[in-house]
C-alpha positions in Angstrom: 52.6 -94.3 -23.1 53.0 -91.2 -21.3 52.0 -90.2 -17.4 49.0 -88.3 -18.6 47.6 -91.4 -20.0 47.5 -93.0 -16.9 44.9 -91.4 -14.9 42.5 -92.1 -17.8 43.3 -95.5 -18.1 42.8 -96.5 -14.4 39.2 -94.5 -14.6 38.3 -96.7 -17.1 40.1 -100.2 -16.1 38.1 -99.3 -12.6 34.7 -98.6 -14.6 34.8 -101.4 -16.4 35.2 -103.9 -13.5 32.5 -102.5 -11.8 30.1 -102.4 -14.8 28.2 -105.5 -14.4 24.9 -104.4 -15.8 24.7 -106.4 -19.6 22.2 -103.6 -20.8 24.6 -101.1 -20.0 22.9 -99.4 -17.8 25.2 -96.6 -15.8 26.7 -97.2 -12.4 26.0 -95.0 -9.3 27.3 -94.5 -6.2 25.0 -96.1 -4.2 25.3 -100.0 -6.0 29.3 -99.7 -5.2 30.7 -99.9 -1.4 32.2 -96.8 0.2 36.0 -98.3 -0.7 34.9 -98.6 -4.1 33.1 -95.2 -4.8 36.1 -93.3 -2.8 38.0 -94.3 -5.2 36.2 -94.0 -9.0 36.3 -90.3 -6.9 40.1 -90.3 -6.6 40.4 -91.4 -10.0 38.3 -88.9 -11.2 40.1 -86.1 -10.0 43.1 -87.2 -11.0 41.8 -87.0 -14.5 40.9 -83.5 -13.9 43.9 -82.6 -13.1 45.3 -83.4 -16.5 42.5 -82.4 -18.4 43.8 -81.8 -22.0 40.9 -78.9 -22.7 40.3 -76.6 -19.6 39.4 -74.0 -21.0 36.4 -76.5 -23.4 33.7 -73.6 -24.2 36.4 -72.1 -26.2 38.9 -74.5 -27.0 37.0 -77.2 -27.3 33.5 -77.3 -28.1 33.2 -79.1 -31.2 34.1 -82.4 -29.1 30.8 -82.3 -27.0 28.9 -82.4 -30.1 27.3 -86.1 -30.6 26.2 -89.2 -28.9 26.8 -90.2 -25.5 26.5 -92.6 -22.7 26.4 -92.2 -19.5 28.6 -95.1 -17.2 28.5 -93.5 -14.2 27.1 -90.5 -11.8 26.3 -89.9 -8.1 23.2 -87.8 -9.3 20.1 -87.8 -7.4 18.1 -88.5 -10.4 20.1 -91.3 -12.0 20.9 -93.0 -8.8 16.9 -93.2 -8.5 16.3 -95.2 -12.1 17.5 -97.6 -9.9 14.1 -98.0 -8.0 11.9 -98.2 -10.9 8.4 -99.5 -9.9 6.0 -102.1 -11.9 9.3 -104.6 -12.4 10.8 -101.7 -15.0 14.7 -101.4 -15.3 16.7 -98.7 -17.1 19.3 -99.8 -19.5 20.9 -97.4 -21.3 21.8 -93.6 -21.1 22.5 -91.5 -23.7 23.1 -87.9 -24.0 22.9 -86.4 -27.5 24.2 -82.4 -27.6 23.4 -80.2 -30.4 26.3 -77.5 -30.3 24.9 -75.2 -32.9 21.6 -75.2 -32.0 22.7 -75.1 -28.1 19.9 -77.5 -27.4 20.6 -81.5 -26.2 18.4 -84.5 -24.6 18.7 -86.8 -22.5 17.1 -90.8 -23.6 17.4 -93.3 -21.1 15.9 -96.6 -22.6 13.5 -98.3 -20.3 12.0 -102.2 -20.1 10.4 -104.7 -17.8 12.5 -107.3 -16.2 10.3 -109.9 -18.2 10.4 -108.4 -21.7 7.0 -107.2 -21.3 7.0 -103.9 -22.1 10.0 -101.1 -23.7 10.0 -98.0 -24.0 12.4 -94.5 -23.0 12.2 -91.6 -20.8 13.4 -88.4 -22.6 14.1 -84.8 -21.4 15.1 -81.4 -23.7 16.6 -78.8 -23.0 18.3 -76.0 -24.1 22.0 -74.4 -22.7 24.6 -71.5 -22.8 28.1 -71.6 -22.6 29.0 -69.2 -19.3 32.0 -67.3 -20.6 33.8 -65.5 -18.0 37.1 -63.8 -18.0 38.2 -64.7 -14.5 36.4 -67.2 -12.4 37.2 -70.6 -11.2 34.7 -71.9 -14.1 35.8 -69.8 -16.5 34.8 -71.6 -19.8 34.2 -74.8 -18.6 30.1 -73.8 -17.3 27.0 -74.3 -18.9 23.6 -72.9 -18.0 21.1 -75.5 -18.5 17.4 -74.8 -19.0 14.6 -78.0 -19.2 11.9 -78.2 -21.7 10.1 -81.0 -21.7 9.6 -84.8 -20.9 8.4 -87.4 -23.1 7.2 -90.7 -21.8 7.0 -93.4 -24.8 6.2 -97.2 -25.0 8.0 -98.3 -28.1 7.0 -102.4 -28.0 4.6 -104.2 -25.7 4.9 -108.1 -25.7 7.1 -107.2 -28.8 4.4 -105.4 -31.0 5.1 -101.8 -31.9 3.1 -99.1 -29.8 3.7 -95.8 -32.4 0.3 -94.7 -30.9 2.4 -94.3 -27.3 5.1 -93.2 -28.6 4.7 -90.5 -26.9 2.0 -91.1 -24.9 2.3 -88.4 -22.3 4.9 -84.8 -23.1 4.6 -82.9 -19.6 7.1 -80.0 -19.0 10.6 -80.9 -17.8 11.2 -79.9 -14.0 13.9 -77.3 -13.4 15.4 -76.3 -10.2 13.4 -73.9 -7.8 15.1 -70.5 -7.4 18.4 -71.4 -9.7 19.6 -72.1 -12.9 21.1 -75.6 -13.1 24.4 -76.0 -14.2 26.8 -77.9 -15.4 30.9 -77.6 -15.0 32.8 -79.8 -17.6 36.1 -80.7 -15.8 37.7 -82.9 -18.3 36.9 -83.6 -22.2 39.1 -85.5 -25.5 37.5 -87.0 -28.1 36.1 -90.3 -26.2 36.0 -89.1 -22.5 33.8 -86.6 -20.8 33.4 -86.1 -17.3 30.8 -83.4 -15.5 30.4 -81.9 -12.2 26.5 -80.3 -11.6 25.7 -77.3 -9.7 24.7 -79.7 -6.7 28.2 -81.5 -7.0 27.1 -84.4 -8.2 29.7 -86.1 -10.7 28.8 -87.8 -14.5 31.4 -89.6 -17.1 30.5 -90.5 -20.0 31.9 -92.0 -23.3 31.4 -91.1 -27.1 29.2 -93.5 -28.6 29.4 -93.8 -32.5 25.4 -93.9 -33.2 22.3 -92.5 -31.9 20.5 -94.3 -29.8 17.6 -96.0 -31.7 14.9 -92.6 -30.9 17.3 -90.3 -31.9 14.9 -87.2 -30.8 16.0 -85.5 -34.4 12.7 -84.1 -34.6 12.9 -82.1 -31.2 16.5 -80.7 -31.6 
């Protein structure tokens, strides 16, 4: 075992004692106490530190291609899937990146607290590497621009819905007077972690499937 091992291993020993959810739902900020949250933050940038690809637009790439799930962000808009209304919980979060076609969505499966009804929110989009010869984010950026959202019931009471599945596309909201964006401070083969334009932080681990609405017919 070497010392650069060891900053990814205590990120993910202190994940995984806070991940309580059983559907896998991601973490945020805001379930853990200040103590707590300080330091998955210390940990994290620790791990930056010894990123093994910092330069991943160019060096890297191929490795953000695929499936994966989302265990933890300080993100406005994951921290509020939290709140859900009509006694809906999120489970799962998947991110699934298309590196040829520079497009990716993001699925995160939904259901009621009493197996009533499941379904999934999704959102496309497309991106672009920001390659730069001499900037702080030089080949670490992306420029991402939102498509569209798809609201889908898959099951209700367990029968299959395919008539709602979607039931409502609407366009996908992007930021007012900016192009989001997204820094990738640290990336192997199982790890990535992400830093957006408003600071907020996302890790996530390579998952070996897609999740069951893969979206193959919108990348």
């Amino acid at each position: 075992m070497t010392n650069q091992l060891l900053p990814k291993e205590k990120l993910q020993a202190s994940l995984h004692n806070i991940q309580t959810n059983s559907d896998g739902s991601p973490i945020t900020n805001l379930q853990l106490d200040k103590t707590t949250a300080a330091e998955i933050e210390q940990l994290t940038t620790e791990l930056e530190s010894v990123n093994p690809s910092p330069h991943p637009l160019v060096s890297a790439i191929s490795l953000l291609d695929g499936t994966w799930q989302l265990q933890y962000s300080t993100a406005r808009e994951i921290r509020s899937l939290a709140s859900l209304p009509l006694g809906l919980k999120v489970g799962r979060v998947y991110q699934v990146i298309d590196v040829a076609n520079q497009r990716f969505f993001n699925l995160a499966q939904v259901k009621h607290s009493l197996g009533l009804v499941s379904g999934y929110v999704r959102v496309t989009a497309n991106f672009e590497p920001v390659i730069e010869d001499s900037s702080p984010v030089a080949n670490k950026r992306i420029n991402v621009y939102f498509d569209k959202r798809y609201l889908s019931v898959e099951k209700i009471i367990g029968i299959d819905t395919p008539q709602l599945n979607p039931f409502k596309v609407i366009p996908a909201n992007n930021p007012a007077g900016r192009v989001a964006t997204l820094d990738i401070t640290y990336l192997d083969e199982t790890l990535r972690i992400g830093r957006g334009g408003d600071g907020s932080l996302f890790i996530l681990t390579k998952s070996e499937h897609l999740p069951e609405d893969s979206g193959e017919g919108i990348l």
